[in-house]
N, CA, C and O atoms as CSV, one atom per row, in Angstrom:
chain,resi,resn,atom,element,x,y,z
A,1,UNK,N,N,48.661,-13.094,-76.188
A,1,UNK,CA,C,47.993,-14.350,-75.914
A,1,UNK,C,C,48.738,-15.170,-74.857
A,1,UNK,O,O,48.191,-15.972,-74.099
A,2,UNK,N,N,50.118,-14.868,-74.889
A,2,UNK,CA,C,50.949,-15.973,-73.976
A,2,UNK,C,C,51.826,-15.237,-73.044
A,2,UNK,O,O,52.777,-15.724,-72.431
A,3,UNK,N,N,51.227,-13.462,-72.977
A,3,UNK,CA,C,52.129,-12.883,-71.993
A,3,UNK,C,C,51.770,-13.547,-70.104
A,3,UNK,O,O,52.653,-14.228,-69.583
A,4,UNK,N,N,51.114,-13.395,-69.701
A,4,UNK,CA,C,50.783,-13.751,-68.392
A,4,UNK,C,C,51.508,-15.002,-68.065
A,4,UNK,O,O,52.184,-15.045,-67.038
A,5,UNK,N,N,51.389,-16.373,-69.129
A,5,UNK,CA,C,52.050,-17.545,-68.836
A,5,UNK,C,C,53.829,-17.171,-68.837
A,5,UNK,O,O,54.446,-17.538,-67.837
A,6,UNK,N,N,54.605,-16.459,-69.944
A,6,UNK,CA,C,55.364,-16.244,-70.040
A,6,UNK,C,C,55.969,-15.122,-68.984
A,6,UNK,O,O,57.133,-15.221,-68.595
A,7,UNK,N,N,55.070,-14.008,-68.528
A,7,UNK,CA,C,55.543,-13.683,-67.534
A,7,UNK,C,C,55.505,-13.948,-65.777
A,7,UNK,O,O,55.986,-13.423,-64.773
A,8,UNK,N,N,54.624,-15.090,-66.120
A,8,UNK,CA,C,55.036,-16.073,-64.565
A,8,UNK,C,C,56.107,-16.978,-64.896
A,8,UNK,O,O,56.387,-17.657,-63.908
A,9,UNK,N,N,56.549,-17.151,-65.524
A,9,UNK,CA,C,58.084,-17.986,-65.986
A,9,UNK,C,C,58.934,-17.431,-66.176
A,9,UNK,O,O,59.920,-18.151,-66.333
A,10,UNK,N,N,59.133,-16.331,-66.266
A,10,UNK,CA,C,60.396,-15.321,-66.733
A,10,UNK,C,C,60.871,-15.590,-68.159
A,10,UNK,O,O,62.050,-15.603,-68.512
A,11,UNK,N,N,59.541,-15.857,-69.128
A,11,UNK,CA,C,60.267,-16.292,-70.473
A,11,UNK,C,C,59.859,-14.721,-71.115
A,11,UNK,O,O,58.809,-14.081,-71.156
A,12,UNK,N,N,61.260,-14.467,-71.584
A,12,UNK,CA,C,61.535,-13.321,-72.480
A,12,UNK,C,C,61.184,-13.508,-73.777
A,12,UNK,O,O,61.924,-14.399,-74.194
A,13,UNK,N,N,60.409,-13.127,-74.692
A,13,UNK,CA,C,60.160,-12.921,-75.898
A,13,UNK,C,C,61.033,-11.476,-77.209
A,13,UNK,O,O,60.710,-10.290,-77.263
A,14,UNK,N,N,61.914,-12.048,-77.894
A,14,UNK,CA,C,63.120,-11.545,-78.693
A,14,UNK,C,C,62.269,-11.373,-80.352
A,14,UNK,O,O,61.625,-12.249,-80.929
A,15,UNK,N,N,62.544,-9.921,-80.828
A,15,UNK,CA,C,61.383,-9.942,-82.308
A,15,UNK,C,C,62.826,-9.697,-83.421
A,15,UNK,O,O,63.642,-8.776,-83.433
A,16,UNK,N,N,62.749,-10.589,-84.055
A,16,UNK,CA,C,64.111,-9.815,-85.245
A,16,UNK,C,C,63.773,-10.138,-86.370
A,16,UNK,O,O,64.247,-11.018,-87.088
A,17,UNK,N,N,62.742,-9.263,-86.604
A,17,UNK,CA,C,62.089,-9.171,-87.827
A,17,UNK,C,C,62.708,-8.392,-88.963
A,17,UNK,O,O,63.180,-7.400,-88.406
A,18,UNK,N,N,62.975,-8.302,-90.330
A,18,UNK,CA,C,63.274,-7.625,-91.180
A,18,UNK,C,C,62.318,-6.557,-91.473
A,18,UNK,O,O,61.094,-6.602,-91.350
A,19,UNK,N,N,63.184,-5.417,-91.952
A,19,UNK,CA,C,61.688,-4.350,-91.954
A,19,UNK,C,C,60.888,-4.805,-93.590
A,19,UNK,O,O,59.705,-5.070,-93.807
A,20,UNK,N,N,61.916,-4.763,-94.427
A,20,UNK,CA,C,61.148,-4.668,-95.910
A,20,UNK,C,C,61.777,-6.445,-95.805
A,20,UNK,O,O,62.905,-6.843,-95.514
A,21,UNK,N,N,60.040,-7.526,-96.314
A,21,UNK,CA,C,60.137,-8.799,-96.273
A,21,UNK,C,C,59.341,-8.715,-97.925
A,21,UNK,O,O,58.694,-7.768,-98.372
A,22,UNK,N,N,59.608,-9.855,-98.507
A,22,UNK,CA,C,58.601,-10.028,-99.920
A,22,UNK,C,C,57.222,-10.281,-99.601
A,22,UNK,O,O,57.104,-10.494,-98.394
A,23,UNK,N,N,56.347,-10.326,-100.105
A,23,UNK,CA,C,55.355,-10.665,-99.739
A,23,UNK,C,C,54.822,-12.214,-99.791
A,23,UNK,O,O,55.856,-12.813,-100.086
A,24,UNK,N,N,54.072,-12.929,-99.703
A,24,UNK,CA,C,53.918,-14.362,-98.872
A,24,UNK,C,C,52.492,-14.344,-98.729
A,24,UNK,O,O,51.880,-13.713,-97.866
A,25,UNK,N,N,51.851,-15.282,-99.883
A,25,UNK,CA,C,50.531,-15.420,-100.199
A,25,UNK,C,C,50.115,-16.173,-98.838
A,25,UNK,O,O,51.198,-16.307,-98.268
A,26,UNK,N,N,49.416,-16.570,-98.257
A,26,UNK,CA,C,49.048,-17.470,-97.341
A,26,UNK,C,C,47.947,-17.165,-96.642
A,26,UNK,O,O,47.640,-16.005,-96.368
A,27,UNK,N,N,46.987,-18.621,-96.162
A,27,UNK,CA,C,45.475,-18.409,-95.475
A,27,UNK,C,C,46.130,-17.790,-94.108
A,27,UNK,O,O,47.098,-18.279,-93.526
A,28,UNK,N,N,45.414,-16.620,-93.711
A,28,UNK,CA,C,46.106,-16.300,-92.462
A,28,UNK,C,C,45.648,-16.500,-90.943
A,28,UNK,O,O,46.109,-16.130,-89.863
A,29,UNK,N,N,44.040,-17.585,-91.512
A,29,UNK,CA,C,44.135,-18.220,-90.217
A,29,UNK,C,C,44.377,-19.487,-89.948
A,29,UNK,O,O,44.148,-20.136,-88.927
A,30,UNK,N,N,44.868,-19.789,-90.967
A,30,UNK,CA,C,45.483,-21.353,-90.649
A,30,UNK,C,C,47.037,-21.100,-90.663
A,30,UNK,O,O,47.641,-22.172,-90.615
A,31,UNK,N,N,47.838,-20.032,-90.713
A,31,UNK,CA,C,48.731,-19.569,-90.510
A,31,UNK,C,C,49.069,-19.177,-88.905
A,31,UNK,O,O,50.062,-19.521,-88.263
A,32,UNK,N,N,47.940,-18.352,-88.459
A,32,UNK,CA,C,47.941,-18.294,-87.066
A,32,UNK,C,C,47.804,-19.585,-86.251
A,32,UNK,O,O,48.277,-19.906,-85.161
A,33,UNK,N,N,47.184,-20.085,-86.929
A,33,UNK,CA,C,47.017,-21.739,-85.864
A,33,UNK,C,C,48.947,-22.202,-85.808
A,33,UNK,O,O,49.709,-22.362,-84.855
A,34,UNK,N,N,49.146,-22.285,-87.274
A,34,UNK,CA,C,50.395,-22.730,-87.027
A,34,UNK,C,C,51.407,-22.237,-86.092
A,34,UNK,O,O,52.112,-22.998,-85.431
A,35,UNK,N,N,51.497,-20.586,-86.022
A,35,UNK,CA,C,52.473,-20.023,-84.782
A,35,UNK,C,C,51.802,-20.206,-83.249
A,35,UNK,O,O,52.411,-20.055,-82.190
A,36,UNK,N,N,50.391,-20.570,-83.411
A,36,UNK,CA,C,50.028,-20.790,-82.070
A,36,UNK,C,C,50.707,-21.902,-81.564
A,36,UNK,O,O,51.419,-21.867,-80.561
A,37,UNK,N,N,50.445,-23.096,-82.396
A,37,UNK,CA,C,51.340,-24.358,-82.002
A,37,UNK,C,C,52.499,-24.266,-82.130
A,37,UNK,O,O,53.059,-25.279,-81.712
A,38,UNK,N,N,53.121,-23.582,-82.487
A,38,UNK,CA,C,55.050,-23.427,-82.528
A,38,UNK,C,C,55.491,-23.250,-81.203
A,38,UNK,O,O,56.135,-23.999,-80.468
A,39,UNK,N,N,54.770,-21.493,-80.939
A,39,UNK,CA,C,54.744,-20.727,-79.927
A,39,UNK,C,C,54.663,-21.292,-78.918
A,39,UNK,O,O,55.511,-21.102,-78.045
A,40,UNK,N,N,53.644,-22.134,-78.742
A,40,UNK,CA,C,52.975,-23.193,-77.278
A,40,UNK,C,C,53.972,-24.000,-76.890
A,40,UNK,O,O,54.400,-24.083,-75.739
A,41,UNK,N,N,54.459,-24.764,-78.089
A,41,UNK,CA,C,55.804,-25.713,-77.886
A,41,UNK,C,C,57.124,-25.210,-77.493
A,41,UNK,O,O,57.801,-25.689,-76.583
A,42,UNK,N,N,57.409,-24.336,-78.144
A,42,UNK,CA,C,58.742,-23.175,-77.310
A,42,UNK,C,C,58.377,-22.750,-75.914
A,42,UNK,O,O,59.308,-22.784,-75.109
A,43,UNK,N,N,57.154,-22.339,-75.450
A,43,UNK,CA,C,57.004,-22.026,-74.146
A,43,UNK,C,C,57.265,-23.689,-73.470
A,43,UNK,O,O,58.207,-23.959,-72.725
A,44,UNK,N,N,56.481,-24.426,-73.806
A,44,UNK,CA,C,56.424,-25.287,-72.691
A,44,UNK,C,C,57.725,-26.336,-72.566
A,44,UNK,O,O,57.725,-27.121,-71.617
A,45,UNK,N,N,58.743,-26.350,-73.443
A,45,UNK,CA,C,60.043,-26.798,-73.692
A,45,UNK,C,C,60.956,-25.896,-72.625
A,45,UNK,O,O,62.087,-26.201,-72.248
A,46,UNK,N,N,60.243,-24.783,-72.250
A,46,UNK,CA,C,61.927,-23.877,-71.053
A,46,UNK,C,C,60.747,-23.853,-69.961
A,46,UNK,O,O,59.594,-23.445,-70.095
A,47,UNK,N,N,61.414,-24.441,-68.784
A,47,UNK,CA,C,60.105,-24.372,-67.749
A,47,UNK,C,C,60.251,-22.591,-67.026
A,47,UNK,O,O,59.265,-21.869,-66.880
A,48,UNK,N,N,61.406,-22.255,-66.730
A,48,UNK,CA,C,61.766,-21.120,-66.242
A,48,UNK,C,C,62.838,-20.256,-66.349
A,48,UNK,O,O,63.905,-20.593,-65.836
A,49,UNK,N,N,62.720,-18.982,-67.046
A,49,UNK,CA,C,63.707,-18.041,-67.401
A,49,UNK,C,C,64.132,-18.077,-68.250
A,49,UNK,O,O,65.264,-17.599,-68.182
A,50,UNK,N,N,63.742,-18.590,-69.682
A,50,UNK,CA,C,63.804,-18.331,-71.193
A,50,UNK,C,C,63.843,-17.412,-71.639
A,50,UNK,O,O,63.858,-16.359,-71.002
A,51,UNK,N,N,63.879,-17.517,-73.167
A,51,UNK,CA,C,63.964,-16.666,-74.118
A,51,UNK,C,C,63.503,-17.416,-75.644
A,51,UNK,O,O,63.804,-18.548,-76.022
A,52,UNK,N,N,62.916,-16.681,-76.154
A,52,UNK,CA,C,61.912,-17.288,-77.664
A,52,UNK,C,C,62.368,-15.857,-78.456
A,52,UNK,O,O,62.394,-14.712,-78.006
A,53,UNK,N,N,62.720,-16.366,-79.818
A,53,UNK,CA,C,63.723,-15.417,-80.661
A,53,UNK,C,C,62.907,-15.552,-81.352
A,53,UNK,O,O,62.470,-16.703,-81.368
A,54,UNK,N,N,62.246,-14.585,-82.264
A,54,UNK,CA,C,61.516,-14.865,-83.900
A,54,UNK,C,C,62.440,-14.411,-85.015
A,54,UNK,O,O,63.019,-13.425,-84.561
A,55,UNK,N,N,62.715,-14.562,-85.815
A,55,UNK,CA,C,63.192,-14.089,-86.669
A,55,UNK,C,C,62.700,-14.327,-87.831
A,55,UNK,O,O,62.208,-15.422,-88.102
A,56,UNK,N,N,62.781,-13.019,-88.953
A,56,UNK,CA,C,62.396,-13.513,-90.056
A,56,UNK,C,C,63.259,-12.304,-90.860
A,56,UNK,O,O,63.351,-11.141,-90.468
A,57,UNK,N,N,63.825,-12.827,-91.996
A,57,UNK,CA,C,64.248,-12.503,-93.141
A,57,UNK,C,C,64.451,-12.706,-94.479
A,57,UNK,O,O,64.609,-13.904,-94.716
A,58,UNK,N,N,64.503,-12.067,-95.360
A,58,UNK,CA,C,64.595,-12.250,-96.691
A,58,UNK,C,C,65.976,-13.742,-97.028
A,58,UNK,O,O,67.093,-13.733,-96.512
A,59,UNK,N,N,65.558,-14.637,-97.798
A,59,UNK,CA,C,66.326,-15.411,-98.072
A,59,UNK,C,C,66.232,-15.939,-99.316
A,59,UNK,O,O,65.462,-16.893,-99.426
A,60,UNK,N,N,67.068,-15.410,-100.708
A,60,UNK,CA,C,67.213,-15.484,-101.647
A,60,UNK,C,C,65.755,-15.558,-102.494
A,60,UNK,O,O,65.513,-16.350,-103.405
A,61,UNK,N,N,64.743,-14.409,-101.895
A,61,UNK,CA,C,63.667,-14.208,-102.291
A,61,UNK,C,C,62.431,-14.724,-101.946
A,61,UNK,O,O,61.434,-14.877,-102.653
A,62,UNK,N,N,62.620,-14.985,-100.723
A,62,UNK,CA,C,61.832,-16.392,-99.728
A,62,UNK,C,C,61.722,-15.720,-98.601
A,62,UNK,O,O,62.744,-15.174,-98.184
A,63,UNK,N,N,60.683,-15.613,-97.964
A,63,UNK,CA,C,60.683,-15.424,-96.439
A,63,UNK,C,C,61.122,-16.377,-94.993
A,63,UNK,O,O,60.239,-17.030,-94.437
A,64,UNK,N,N,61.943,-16.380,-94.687
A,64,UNK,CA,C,62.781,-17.330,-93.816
A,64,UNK,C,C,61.939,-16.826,-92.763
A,64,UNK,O,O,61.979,-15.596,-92.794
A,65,UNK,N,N,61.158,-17.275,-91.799
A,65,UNK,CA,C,60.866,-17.350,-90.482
A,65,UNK,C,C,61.180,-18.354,-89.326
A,65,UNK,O,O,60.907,-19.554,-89.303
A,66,UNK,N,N,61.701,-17.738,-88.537
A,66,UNK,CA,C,62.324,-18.922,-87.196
A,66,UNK,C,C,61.843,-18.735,-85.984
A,66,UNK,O,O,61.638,-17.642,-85.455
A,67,UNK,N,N,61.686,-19.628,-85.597
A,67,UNK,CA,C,61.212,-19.479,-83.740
A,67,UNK,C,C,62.185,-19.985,-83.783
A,67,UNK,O,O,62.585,-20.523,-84.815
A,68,UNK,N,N,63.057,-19.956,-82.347
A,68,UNK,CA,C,64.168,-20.274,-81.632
A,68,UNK,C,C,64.083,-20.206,-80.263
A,68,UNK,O,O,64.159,-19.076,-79.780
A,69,UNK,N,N,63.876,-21.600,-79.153
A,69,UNK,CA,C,64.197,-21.338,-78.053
A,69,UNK,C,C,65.116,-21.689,-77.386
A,69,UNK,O,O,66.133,-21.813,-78.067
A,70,UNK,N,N,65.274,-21.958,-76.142
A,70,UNK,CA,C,66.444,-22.211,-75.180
A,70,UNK,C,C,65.570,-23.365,-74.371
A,70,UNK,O,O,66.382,-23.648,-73.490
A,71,UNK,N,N,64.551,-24.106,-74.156
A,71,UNK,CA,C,64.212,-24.983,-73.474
A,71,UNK,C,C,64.897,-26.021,-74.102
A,71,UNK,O,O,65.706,-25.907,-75.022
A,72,UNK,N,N,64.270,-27.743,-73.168
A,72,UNK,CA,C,64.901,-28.997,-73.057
A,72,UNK,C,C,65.484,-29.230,-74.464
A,72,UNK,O,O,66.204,-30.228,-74.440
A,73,UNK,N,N,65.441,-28.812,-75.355
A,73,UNK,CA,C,65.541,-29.236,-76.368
A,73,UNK,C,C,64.538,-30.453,-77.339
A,73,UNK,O,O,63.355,-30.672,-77.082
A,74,UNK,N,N,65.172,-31.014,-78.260
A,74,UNK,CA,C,64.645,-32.487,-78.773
A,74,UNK,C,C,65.595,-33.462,-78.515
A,74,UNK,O,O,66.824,-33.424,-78.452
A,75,UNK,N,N,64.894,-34.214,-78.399
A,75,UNK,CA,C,65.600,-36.058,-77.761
A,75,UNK,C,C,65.883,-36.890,-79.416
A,75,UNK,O,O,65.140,-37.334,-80.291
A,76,UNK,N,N,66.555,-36.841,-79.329
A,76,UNK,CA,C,66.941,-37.267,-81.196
A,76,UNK,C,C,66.263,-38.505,-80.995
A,76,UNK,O,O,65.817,-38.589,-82.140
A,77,UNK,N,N,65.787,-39.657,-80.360
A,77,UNK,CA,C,65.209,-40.850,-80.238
A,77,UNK,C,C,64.101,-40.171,-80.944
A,77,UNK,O,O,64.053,-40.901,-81.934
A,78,UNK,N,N,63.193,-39.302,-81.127
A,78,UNK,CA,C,62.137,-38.636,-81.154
A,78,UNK,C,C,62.146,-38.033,-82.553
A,78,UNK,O,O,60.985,-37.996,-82.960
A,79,UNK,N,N,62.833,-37.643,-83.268
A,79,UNK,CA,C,62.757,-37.121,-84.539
A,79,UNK,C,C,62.136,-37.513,-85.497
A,79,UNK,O,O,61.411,-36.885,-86.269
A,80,UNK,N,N,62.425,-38.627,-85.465
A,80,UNK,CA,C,61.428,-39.250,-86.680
A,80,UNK,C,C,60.190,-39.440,-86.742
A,80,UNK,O,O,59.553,-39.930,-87.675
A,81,UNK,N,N,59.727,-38.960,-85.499
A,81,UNK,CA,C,58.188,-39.147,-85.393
A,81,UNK,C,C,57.506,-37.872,-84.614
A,81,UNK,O,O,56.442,-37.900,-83.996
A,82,UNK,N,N,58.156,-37.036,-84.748
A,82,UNK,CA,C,57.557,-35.786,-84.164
A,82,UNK,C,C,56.476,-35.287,-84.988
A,82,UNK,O,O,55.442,-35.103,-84.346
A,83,UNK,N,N,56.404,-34.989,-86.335
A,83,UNK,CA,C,54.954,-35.393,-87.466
A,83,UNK,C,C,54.536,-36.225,-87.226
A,83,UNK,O,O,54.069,-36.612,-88.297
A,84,UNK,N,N,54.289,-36.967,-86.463
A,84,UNK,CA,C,53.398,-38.340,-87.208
A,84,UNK,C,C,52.438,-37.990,-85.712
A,84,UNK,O,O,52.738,-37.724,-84.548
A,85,UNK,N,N,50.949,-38.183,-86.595
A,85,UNK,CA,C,49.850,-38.243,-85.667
A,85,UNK,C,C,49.897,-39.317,-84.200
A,85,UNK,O,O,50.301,-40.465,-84.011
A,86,UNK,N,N,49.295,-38.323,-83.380
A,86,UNK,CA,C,48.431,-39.296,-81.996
A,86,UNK,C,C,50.436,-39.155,-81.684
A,86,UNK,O,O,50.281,-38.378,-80.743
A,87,UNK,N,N,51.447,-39.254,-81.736
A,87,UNK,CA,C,52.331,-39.334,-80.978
A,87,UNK,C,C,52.797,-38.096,-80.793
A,87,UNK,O,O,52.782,-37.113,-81.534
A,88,UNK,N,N,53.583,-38.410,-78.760
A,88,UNK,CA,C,53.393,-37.062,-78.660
A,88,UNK,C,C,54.630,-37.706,-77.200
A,88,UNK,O,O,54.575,-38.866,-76.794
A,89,UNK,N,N,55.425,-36.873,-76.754
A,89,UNK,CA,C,56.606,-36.787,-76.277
A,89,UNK,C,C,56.595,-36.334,-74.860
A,89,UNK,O,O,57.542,-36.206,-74.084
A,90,UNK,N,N,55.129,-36.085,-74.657
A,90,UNK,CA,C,55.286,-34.839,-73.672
A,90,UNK,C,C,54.147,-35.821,-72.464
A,90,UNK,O,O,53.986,-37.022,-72.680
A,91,UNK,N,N,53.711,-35.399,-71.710
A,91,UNK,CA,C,53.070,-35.974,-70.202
A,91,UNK,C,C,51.407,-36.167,-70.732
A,91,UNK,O,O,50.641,-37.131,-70.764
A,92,UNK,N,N,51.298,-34.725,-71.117
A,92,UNK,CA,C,50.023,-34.759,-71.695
A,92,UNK,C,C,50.000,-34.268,-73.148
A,92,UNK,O,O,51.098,-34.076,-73.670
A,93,UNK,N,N,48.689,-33.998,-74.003
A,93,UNK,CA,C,48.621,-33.765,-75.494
A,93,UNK,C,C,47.918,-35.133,-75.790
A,93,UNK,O,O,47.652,-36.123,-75.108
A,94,UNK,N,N,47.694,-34.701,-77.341
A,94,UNK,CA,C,47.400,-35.646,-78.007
A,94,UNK,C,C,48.219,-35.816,-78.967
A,94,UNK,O,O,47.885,-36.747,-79.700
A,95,UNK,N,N,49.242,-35.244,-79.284
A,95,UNK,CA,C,49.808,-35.063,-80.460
A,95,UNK,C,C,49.391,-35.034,-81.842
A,95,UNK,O,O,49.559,-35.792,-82.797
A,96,UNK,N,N,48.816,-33.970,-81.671
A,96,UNK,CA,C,48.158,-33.542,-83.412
A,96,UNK,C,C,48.872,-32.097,-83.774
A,96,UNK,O,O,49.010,-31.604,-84.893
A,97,UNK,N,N,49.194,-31.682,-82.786
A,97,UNK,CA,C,49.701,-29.707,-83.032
A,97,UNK,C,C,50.419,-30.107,-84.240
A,97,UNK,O,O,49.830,-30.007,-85.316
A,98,UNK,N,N,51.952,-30.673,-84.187
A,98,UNK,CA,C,52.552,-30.851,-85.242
A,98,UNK,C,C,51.852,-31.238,-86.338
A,98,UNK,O,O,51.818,-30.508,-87.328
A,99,UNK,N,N,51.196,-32.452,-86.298
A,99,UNK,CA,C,50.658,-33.084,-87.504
A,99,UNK,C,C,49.880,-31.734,-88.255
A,99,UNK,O,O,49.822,-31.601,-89.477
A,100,UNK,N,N,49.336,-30.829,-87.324
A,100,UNK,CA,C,48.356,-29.826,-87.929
A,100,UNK,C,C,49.364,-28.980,-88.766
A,100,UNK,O,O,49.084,-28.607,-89.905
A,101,UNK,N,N,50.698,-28.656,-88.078
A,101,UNK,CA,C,51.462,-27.384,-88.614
A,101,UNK,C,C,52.095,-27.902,-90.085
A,101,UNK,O,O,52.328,-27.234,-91.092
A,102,UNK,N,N,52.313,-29.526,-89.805
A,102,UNK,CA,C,52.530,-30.011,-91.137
A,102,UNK,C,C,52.145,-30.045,-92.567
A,102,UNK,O,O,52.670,-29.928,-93.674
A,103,UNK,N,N,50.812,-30.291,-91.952
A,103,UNK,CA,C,49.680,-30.326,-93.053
A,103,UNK,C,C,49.166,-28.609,-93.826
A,103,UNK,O,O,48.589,-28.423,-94.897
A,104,UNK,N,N,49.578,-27.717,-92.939
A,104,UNK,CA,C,49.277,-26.491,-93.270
A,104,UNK,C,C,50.249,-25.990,-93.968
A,104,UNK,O,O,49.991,-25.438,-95.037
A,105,UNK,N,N,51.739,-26.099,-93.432
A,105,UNK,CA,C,52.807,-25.484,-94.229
A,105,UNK,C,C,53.002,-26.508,-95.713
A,105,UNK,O,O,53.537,-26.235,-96.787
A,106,UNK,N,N,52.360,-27.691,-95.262
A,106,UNK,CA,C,52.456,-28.611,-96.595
A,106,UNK,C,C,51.488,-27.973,-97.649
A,106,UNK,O,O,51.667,-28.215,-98.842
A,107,UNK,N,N,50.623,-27.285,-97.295
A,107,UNK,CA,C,49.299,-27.164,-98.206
A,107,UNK,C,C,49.783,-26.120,-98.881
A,107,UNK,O,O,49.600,-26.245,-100.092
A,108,UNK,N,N,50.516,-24.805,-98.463
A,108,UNK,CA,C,51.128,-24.010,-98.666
A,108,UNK,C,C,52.171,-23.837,-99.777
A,108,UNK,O,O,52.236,-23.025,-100.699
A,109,UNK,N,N,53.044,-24.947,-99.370
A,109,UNK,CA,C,54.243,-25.392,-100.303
A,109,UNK,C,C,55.244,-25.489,-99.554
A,109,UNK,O,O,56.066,-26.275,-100.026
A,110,UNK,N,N,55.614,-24.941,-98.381
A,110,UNK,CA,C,56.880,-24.269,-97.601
A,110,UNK,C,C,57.558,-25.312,-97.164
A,110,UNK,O,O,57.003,-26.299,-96.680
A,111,UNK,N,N,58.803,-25.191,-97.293
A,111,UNK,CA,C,59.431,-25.880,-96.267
A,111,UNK,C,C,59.585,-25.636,-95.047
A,111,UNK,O,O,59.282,-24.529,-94.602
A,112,UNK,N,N,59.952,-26.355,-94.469
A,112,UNK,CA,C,59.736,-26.151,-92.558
A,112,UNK,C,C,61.390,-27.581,-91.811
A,112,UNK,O,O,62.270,-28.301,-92.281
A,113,UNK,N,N,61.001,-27.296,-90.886
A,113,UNK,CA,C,62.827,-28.074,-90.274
A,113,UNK,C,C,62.055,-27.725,-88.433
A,113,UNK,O,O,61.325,-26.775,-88.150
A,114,UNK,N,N,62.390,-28.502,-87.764
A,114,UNK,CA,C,62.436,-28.606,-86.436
A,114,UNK,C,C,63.880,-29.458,-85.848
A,114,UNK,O,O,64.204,-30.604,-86.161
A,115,UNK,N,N,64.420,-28.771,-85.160
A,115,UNK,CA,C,66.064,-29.346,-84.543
A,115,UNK,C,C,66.589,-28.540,-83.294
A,115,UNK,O,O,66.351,-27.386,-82.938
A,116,UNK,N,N,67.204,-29.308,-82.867
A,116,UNK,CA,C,67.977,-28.996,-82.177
A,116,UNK,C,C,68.983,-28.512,-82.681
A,116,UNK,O,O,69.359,-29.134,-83.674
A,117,UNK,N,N,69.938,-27.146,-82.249
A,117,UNK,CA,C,71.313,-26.769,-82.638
A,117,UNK,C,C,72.484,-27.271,-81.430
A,117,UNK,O,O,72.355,-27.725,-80.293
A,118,UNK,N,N,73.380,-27.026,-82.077
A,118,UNK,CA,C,74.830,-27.433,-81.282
A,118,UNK,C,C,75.081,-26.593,-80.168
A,118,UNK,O,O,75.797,-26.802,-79.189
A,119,UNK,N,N,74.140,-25.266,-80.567
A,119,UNK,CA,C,74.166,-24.341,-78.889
A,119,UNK,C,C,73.293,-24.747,-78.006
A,119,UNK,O,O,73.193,-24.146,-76.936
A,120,UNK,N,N,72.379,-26.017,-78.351
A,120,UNK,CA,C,71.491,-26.380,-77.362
A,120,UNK,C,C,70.100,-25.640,-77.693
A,120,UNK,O,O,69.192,-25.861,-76.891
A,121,UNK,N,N,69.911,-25.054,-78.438
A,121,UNK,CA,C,68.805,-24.133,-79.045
A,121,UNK,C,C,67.888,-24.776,-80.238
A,121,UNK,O,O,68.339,-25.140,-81.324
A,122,UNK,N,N,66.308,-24.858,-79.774
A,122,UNK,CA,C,65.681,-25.667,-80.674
A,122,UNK,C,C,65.249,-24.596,-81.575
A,122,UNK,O,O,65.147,-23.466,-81.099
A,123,UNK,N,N,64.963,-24.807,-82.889
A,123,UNK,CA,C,64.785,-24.019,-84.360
A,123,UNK,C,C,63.599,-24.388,-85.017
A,123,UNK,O,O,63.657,-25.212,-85.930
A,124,UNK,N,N,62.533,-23.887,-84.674
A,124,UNK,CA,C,61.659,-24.090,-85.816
A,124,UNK,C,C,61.355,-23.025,-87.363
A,124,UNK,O,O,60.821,-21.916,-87.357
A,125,UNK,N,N,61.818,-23.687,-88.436
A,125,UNK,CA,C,62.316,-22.526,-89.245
A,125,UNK,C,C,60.783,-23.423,-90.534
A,125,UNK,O,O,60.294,-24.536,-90.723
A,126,UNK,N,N,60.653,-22.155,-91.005
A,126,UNK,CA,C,59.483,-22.210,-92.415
A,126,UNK,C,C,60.243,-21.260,-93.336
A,126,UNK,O,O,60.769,-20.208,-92.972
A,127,UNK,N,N,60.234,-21.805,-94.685
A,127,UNK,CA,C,60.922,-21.402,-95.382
A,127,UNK,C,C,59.705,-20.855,-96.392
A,127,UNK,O,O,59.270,-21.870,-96.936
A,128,UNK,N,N,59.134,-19.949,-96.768
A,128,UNK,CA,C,58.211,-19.633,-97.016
A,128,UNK,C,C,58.439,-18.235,-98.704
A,128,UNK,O,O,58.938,-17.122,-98.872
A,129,UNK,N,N,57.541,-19.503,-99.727
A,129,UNK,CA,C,57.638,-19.202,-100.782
A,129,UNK,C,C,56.547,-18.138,-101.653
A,129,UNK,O,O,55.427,-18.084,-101.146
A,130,UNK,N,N,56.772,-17.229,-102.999
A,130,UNK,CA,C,55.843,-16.105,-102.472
A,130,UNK,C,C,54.607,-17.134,-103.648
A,130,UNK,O,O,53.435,-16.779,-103.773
């Protein structure tokens, strides 16, 4: 879906998936909406010559899934309102993607985390219960 954009940017896409994961009840197209909007936001955060890491593994009987990129990062002024509807950080949007991914992993049960790390690497992690 996002090779052509990603390969006019030189953004590399990284899979580090576990082979044997538990299984993880979930609607799977409101699941896809959610990595669409993750995905979209990691691309458009590295303007050129990235890298987007997925990872997912077993975590004390939980499915841990992470996007991880290398773009601008988050502006900590901004944290507290990165959920919250109609606001939005960026030039254009409306800012609903998040509010949507919220409301879905909320409906779910999962926990979820968006941050910046100390390597400069933003983390969107779902902690995902079976």
């Amino acid at each position: 879906m996002f090779g052509a954009q990603c390969s006019e940017r030189s953004i590399e896409w990284q899979n580090h998936i576990a082979k044997r994961l538990p299984k993880v009840r979930i609607d799977r197209e409101l699941m896809e909406q959610v990595l669409i909007k993750i995905f979209k936001n990691a691309i458009e955060a590295i303007d050129e010559r990235g890298v987007i890491e997925i990872r997912a593994r077993e975590d004390r009987g939980h499915v841990l899934l992470e996007v991880i990129d290398n773009g601008s990062g988050l502006d900590p002024s901004h944290n507290n309102n990165l959920f919250t509807p109609f606001y939005t950080s960026k030039n254009s949007g409306q800012g609903l993607g998040l509010t949507l991914v919220k409301e879905v992993l909320l409906r779910h049960g999962f926990e979820f985390g968006l941050q910046s790390r100390s390597d400069g690497r933003t983390c969107f992690s779902i902690r995902m219960s079976r």
